[in-house]
N, CA and C atoms as an extended XYZ file, in Angstrom:
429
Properties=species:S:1:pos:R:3:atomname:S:1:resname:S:1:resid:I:1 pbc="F F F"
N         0.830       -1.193        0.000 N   UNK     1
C         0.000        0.000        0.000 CA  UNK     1
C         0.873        1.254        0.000 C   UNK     1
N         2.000        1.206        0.450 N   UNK     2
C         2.698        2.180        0.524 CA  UNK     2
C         3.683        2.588       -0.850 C   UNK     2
N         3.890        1.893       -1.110 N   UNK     3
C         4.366        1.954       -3.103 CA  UNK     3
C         3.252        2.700       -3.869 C   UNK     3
N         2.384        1.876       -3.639 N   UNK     4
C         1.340        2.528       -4.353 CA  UNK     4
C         0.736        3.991       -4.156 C   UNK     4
N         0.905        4.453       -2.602 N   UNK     5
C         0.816        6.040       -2.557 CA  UNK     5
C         1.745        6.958       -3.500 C   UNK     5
N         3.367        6.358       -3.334 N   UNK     6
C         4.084        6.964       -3.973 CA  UNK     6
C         3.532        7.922       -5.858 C   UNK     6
N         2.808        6.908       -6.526 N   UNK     7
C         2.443        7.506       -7.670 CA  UNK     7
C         1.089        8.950       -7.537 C   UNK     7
N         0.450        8.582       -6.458 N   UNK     8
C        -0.508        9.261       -5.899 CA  UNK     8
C         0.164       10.688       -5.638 C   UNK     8
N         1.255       10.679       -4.738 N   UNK     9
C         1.427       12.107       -4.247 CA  UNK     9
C         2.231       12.832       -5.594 C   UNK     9
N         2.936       11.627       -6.118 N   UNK    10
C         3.638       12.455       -7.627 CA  UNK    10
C         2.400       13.403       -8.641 C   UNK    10
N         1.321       12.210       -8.728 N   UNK    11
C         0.194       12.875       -9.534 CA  UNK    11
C        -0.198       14.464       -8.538 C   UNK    11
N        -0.475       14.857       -7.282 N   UNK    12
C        -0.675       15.931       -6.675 CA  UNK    12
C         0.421       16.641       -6.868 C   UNK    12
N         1.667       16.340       -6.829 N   UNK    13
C         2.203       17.297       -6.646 CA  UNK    13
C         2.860       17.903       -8.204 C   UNK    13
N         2.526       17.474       -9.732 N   UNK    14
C         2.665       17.750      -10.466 CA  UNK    14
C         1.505       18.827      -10.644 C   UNK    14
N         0.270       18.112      -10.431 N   UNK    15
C        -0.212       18.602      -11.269 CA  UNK    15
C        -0.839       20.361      -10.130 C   UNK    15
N         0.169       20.410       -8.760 N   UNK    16
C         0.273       21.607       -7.684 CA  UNK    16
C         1.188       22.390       -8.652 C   UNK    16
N         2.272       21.721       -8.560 N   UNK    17
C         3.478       22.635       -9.683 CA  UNK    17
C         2.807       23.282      -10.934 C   UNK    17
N         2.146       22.365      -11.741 N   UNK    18
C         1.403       22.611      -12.920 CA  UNK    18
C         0.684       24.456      -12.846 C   UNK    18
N         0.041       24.630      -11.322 N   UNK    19
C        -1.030       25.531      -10.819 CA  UNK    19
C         0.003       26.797      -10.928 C   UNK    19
N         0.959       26.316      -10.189 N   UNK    20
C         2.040       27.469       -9.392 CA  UNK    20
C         3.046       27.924      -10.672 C   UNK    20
N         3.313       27.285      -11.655 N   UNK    21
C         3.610       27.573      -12.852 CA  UNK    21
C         3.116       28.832      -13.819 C   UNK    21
N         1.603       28.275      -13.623 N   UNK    22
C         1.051       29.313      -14.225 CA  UNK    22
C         0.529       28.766      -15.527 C   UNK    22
N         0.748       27.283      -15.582 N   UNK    23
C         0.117       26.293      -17.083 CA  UNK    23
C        -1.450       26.853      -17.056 C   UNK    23
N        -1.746       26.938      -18.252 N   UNK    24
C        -3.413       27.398      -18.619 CA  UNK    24
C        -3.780       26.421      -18.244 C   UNK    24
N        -3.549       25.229      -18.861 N   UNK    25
C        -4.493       24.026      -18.509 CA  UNK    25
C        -4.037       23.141      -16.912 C   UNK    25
N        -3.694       24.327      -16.237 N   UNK    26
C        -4.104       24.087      -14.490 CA  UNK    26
C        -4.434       24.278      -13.896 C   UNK    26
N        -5.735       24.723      -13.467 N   UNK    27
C        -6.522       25.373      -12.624 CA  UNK    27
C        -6.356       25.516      -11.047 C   UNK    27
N        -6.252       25.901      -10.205 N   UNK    28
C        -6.510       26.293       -9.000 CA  UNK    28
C        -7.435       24.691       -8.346 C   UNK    28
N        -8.672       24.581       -8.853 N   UNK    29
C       -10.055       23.942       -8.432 CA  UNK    29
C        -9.549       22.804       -9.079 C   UNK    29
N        -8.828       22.456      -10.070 N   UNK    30
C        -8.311       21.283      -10.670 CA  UNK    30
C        -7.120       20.568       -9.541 C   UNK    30
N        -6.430       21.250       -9.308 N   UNK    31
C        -5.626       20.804       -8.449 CA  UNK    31
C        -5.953       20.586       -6.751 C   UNK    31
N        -7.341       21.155       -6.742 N   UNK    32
C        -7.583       21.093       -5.442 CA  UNK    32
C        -8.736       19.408       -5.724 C   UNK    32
N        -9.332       19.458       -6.810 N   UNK    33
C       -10.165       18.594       -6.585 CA  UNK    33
C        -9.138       16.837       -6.848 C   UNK    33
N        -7.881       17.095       -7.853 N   UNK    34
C        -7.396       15.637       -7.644 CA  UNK    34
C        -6.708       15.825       -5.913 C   UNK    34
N        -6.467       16.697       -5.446 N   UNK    35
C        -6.038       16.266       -3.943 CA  UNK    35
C        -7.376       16.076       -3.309 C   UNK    35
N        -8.584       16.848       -3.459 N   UNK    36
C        -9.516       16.054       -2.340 CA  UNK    36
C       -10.356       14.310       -3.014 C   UNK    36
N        -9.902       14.420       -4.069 N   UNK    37
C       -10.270       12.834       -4.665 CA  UNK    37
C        -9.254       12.155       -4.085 C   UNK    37
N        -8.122       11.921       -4.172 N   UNK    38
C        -6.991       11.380       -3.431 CA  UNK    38
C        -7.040       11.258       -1.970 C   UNK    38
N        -7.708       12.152       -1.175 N   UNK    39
C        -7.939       12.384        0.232 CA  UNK    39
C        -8.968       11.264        0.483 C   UNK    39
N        -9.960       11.256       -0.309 N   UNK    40
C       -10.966       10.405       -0.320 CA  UNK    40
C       -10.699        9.125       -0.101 C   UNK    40
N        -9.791        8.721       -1.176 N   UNK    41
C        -9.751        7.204       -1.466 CA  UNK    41
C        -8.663        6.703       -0.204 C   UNK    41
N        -8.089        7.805        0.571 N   UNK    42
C        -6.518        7.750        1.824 CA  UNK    42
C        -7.851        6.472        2.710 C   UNK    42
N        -8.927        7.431        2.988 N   UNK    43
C        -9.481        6.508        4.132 CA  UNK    43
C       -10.045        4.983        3.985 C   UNK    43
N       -10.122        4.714        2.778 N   UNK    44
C       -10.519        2.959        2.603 CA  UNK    44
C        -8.527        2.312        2.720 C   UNK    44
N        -7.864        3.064        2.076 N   UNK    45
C        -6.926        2.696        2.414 CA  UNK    45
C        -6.444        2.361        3.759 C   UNK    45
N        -6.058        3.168        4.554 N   UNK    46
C        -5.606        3.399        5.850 CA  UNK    46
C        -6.677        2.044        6.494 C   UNK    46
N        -7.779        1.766        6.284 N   UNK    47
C        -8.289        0.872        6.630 CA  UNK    47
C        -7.938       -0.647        6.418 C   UNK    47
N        -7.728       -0.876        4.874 N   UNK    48
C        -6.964       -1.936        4.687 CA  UNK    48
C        -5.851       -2.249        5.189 C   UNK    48
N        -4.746       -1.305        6.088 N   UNK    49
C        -4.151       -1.639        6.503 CA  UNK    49
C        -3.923       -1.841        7.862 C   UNK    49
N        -5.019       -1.167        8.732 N   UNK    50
C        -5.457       -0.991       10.787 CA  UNK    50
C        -6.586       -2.651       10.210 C   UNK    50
N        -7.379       -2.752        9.633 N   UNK    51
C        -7.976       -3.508       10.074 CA  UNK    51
C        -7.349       -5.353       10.155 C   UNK    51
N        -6.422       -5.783        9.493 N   UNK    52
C        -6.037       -7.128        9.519 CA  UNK    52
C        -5.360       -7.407       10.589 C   UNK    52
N        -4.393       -5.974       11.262 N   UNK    53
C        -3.766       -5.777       12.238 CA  UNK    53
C        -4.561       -5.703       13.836 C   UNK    53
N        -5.764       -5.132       13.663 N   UNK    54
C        -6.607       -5.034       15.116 CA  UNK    54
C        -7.365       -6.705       14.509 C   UNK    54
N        -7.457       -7.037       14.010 N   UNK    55
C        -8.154       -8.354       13.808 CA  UNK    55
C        -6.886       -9.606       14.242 C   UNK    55
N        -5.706       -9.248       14.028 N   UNK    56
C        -4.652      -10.059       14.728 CA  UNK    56
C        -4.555       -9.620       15.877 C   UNK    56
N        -5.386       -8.685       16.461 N   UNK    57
C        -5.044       -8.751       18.034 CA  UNK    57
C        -3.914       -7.278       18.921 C   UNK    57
N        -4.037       -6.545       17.618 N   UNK    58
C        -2.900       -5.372       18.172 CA  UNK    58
C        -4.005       -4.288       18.815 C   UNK    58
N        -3.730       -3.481       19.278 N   UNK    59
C        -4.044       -2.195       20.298 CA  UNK    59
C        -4.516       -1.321       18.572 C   UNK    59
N        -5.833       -0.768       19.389 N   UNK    60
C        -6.349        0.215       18.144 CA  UNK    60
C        -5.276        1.102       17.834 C   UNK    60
N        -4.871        1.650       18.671 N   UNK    61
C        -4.072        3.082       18.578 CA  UNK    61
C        -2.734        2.169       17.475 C   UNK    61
N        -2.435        1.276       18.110 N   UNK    62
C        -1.249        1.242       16.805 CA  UNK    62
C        -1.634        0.793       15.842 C   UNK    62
N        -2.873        0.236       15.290 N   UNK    63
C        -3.334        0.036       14.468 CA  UNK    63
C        -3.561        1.478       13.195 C   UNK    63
N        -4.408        2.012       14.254 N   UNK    64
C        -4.405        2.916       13.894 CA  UNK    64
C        -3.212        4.176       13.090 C   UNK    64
N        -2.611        3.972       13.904 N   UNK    65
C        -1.201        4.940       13.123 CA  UNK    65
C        -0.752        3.935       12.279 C   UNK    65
N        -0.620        2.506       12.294 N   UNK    66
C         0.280        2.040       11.172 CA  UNK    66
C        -0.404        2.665        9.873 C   UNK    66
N        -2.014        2.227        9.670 N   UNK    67
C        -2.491        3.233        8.687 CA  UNK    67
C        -2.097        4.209        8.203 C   UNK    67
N        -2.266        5.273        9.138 N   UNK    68
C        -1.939        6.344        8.771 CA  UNK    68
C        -0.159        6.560        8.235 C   UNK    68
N         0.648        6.074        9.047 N   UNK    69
C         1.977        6.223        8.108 CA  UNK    69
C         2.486        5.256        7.150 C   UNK    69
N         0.701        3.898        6.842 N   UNK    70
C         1.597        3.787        5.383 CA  UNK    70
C         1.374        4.713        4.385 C   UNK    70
N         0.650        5.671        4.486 N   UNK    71
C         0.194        6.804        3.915 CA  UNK    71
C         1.274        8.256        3.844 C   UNK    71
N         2.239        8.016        4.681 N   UNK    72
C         3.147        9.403        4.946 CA  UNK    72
C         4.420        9.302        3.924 C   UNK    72
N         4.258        8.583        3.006 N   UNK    73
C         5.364        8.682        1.711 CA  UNK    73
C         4.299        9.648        0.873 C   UNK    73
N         3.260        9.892        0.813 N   UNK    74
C         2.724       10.426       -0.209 CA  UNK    74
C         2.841       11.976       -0.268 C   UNK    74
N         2.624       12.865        0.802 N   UNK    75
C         2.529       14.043        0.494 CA  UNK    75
C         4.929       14.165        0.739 C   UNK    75
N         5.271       13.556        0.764 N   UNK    76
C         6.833       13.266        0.663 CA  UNK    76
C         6.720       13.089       -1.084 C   UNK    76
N         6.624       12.097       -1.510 N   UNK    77
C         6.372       12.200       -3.125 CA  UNK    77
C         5.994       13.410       -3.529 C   UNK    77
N         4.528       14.159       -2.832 N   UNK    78
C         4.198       15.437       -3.731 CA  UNK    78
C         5.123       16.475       -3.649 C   UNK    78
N         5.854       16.330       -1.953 N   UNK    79
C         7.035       17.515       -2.268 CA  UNK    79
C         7.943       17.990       -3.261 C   UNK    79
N         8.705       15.754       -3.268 N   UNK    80
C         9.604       16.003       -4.212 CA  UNK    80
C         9.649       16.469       -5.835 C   UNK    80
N         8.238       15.724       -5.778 N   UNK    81
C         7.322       16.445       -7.411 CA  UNK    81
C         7.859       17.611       -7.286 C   UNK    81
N         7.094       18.343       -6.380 N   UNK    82
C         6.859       19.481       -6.639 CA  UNK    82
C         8.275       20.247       -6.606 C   UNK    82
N         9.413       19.982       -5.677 N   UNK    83
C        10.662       20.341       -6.267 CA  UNK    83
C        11.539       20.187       -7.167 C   UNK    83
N        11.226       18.663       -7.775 N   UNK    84
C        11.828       18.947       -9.171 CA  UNK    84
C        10.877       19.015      -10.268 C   UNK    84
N        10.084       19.319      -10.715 N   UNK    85
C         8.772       19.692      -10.987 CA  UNK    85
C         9.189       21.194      -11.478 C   UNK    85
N         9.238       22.227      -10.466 N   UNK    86
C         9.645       23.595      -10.386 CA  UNK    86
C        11.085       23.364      -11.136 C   UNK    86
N        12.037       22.898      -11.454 N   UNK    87
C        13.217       23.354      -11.950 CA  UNK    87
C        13.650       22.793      -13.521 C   UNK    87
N        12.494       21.577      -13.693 N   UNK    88
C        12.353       20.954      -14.931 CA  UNK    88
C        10.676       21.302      -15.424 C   UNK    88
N        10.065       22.434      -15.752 N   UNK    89
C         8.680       22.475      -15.971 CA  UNK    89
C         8.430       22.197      -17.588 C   UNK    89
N         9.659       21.856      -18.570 N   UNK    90
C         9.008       21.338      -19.703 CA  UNK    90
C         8.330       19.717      -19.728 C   UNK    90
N         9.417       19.140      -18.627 N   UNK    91
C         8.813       17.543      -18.630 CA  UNK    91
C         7.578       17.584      -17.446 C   UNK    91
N         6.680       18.528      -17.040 N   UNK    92
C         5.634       18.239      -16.062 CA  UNK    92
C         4.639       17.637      -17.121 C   UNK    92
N         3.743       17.475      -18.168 N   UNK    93
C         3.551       16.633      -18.757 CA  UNK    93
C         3.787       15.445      -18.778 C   UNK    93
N         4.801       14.779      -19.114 N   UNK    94
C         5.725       13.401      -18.615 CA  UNK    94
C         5.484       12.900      -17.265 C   UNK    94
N         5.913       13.904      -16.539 N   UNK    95
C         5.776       13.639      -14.596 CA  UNK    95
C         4.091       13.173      -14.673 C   UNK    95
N         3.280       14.113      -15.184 N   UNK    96
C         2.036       13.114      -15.044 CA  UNK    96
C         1.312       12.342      -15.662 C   UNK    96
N         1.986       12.364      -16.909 N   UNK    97
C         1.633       10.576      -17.357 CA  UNK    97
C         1.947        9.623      -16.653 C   UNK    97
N         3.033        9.725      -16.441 N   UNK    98
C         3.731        8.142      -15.135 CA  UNK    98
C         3.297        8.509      -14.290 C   UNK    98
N         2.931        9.276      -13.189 N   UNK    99
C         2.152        9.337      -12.402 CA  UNK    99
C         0.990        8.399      -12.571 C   UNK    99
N         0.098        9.313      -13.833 N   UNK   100
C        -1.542        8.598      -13.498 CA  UNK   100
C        -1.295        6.851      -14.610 C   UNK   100
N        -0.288        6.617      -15.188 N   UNK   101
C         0.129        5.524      -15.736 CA  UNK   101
C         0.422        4.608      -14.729 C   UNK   101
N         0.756        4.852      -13.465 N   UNK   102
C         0.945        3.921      -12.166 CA  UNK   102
C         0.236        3.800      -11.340 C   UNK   102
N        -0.360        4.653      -11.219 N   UNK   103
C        -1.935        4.565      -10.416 CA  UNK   103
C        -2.986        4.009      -11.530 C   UNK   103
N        -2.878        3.726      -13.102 N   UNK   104
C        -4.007        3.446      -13.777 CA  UNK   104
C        -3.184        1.811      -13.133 C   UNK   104
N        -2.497        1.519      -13.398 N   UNK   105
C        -1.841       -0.046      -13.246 CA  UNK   105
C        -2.039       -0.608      -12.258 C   UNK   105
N        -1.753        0.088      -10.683 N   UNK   106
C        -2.222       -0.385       -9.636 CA  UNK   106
C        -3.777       -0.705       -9.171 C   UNK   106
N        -4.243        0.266       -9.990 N   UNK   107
C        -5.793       -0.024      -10.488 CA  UNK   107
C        -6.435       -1.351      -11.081 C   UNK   107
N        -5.821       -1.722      -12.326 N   UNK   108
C        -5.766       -2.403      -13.053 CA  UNK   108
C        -5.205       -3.934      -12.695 C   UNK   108
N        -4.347       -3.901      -12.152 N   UNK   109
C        -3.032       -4.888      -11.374 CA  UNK   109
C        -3.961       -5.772      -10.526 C   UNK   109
N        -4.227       -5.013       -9.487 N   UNK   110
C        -4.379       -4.829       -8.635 CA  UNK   110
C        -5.801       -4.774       -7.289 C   UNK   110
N        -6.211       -3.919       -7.613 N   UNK   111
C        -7.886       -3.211       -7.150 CA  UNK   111
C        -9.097       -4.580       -7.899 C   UNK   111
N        -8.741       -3.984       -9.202 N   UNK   112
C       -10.023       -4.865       -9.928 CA  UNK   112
C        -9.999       -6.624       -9.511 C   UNK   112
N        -8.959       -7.041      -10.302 N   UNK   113
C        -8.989       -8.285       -9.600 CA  UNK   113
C        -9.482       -8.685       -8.284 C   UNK   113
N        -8.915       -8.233       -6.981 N   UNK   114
C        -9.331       -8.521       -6.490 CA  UNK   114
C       -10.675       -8.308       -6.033 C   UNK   114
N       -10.900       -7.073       -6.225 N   UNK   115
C       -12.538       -6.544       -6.387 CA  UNK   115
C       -13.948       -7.560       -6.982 C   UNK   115
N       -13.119       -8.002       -7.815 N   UNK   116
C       -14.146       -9.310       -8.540 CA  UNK   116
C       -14.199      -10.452       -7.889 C   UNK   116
N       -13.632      -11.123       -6.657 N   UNK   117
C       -13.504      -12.070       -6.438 CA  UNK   117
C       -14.793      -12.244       -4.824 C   UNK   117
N       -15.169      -14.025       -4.864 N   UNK   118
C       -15.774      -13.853       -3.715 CA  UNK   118
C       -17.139      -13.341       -3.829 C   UNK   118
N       -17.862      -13.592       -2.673 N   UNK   119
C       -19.480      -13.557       -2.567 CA  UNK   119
C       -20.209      -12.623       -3.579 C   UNK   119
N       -19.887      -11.375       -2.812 N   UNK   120
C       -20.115      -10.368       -3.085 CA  UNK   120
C       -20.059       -9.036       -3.882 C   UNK   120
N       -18.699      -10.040       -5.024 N   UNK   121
C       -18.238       -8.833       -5.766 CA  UNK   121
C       -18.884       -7.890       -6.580 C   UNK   121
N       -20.735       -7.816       -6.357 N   UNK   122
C       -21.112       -7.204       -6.652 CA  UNK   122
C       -20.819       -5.422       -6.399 C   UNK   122
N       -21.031       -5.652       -5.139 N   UNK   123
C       -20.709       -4.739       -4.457 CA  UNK   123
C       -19.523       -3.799       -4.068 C   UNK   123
N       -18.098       -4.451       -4.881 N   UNK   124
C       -17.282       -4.171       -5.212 CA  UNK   124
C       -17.505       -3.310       -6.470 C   UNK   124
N       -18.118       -3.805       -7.449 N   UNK   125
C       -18.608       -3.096       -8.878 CA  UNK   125
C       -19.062       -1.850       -8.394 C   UNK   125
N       -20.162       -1.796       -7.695 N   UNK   126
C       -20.960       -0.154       -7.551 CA  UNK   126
C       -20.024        0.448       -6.930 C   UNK   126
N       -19.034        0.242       -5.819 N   UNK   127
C       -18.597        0.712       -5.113 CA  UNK   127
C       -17.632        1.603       -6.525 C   UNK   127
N       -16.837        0.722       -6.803 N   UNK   128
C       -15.889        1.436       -8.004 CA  UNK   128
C       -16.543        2.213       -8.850 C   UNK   128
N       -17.488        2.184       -8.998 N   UNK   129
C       -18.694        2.855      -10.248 CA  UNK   129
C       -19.248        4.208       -9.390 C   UNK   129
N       -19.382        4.452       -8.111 N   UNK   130
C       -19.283        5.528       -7.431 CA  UNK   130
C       -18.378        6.381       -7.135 C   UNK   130
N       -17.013        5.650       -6.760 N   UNK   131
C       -15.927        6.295       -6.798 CA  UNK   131
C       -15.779        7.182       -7.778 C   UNK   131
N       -15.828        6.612       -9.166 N   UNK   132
C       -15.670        6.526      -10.361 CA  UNK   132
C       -16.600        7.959      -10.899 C   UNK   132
N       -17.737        8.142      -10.262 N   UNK   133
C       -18.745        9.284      -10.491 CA  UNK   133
C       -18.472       10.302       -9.291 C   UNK   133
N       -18.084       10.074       -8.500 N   UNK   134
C       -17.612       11.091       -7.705 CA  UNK   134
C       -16.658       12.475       -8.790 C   UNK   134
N       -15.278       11.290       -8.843 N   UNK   135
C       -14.055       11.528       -9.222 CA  UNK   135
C       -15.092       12.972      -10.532 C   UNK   135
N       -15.680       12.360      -11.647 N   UNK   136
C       -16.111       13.149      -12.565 CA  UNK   136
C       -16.427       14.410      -11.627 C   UNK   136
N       -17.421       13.853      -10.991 N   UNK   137
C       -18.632       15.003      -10.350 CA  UNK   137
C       -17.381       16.300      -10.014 C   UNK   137
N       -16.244       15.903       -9.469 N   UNK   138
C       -15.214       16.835       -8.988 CA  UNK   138
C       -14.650       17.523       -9.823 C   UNK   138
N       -14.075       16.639      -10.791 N   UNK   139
C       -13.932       17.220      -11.795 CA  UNK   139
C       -14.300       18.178      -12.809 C   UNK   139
N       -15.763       18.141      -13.219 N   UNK   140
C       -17.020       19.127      -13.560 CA  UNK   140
C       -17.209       20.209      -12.601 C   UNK   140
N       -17.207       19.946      -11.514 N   UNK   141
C       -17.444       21.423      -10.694 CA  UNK   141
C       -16.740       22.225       -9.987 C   UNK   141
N       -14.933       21.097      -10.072 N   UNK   142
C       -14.395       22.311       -9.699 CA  UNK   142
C       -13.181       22.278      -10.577 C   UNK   142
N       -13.210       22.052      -11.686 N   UNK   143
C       -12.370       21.971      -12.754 CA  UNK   143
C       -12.518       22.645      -13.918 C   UNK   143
C-alpha cells in the first residue's frame, strides 16, 4: 500500500506545480479537486491496513497509526514532485503521465482483480462505479 501512494502524491504534486507555474491548462479547483479525490480514497486505504492488524489482536491506537503512516510517503512524493517539478517544468507533462500511468496499473493490477472475487463482488462493482462518479462530479465542478 505504501508503493502505491508513492504515484498518488507524484500525480498531486505535479499537477500543484502545474497551478504554481502558471500552465493554462491548471486550474486552482483542478488541483484542489485531484487532492480532495486522493484524500478520499486515503481513508478505505488506511483501513486496509489498521484492520487485519486489530483483527490479529494489536491495540487500536497502533493500528491505527500504522495506517496512517503507510500513507506518509505520499505528500513526501508530492514535495519532491513538486521540487523537481519547479526546476524541470518542460517535462511536467511526462511527470504526469507516469504518475496517473501507475496509479491506472495499480488499479488495473491490482484493485479490480481482487474486487471481482468472492461472494459479493457485486458490491465491489458499484462501489468502483461511485468512486468513479464522484471523481467526474469533482472534476465538472471544480475543474
Amino acid at each position: 500500500m505504501t508503493l502505491h501512494n508513492i504515484p498518488e502524491g507524484m500525480a498531486v504534486g505535479v499537477v500543484y506545480a502545474g497551478w504554481v507555474a502558471g500552465d493554462a491548462g491548471v486550474s486552482r479547483a483542478a488541483a484542489f479537486a485531484l487532492a480532495l479525490g486522493i484524500v478520499l480514497q486515503n481513508f478505505p486505504e488506511g483501513a486496509i491496513v489498521s484492520m487485519p492488524l486489530r483483527a490479529a489482536g494489536m491495540p487500536k491506537a497502533k493500528t491505527f497509526w500504522y495506517g496512517v503512516l503507510s500513507g506518509i510517503v505520499e505528500p513526501i512524493a508530492a514535495l519532491i514532485t513538486i521540487a523537481a517539478a519547479s526546476a524541470v517544468i518542460s517535462i511536467l507533462p511526462y511527470l504526469l503521465a507516469f504518475a496517473a500511468g501507475a496509479m491506472f496499473y495499480v488499479v488495473v493490477e491490482e484493485l479490480i482483480p481482487e474486487m471481482s472475487e468472492g461472494k459479493h463482488s457485486n458490491i465491489g462493482t458499484v462501489a468502483f462505479s461511485m468512486g468513479f462518479v464522484l471523481m467526474m462530479v469533482l472534476d465538472v465542478a471544480l475543474g
